[in-house]
N, C-alpha and C positions, 0 to 999 in steps of 0.2 A: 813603560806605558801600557794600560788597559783600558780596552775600551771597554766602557758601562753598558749596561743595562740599553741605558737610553740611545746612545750609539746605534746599537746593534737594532732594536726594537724599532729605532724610525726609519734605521735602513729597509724594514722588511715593508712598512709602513709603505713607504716610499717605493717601493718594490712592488706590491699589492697596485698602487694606483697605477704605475705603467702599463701595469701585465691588466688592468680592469676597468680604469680611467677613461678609454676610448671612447664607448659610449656615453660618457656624461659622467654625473658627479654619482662618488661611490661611498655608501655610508658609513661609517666608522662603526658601526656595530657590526658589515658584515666584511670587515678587515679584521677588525676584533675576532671575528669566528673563523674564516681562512688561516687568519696567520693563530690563532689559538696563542692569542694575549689579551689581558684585560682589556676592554672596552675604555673603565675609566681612567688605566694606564696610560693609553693611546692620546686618551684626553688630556694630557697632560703634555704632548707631546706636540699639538697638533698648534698650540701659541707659538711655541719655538719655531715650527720649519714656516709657520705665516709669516712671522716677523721677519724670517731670514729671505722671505719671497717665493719660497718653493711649492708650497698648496695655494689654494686657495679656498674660500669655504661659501658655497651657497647656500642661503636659509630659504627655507617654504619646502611642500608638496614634494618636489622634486629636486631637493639640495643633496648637499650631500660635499663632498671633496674632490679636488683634481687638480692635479698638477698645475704650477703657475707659468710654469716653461717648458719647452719639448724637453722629451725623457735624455737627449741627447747632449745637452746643455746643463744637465745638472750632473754635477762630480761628486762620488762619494766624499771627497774633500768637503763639501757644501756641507752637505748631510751631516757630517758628523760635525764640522765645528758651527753650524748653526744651532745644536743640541748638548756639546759638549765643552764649548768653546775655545778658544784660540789652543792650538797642540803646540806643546814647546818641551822636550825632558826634561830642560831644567828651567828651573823661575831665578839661576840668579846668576848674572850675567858676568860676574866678579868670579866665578868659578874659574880653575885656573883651565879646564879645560875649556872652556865655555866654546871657543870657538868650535872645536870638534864636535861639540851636543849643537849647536847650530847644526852644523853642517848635515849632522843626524836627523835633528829635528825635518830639514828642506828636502833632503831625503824621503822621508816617510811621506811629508806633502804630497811630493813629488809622486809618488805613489798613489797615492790617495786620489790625488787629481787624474790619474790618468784611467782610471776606470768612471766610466759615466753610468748612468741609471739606467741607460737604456741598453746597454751591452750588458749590466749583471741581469737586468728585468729578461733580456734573451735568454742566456745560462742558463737560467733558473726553470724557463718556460719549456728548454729543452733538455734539463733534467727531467722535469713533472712527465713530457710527454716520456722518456725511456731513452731519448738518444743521448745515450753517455757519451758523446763526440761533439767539439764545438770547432766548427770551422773558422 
């Protein structure tokens, strides 16, 4: 299993509006220019994690994006299979080992699930600042 492009890119995406989102809603051109991806990239991205419930999107003057739930509440689990959709290693269930590629599969979930948005959005804020140490 790899994760894509799109995976990775809405995690940062995602990443960008914890760490920015606070104050209001935050415009995809200047997530575009932070996380240094395409704009129209982004825009591509930004129907998937609506529909999955995770942004939200205000139009007018002062729109722009913001999380649809605290940063707390959303799992990189979310994040990726809202964009990548359902993770499984294998698609065929007749495999003789199949049960073991499950187990793998809930595994990795499992994983997945247990990092939220708002502990990577920390990390990351306290790499930018220099402290290589996460308590």
């Amino acid at each position: 299993m790899k994760l894509s492009t799109k995976g990775r890119y809405s995690t940062r995406l995602m990443i960008d509006l914890a760490l920015n989102g606070a104050k209001g809603p935050v415009l995809l051109k200047d997530i575009a220019r932070r996380q240094d991806i395409s704009e129209k990239y982004l825009g591509h991205l930004v129907p998937l994690l609506k529909s999955a419930g995770l942004i939200n999107a205000t139009r007018g003057a002062n729109g722009g994006f913001t999380l649809a739930k605290p940063a707390a509440t959303i799992t990189l689990k979310d994040i990726v299979v809202a964009v990548e959709g359902p993770v499984s290693l294998i698609d065929d269930s007749k495999e003789t080992l199949s049960g073991f590629w499950a187990r793998a599969t809930d595994a990795i979930l499992g994983t997945l699930e247990s990092f939220s948005l708002a502990a990577i959005a920390e990390e990351q804020k306290n790499k930018a600042e220099g402290n290589n140490y996460v308590i």
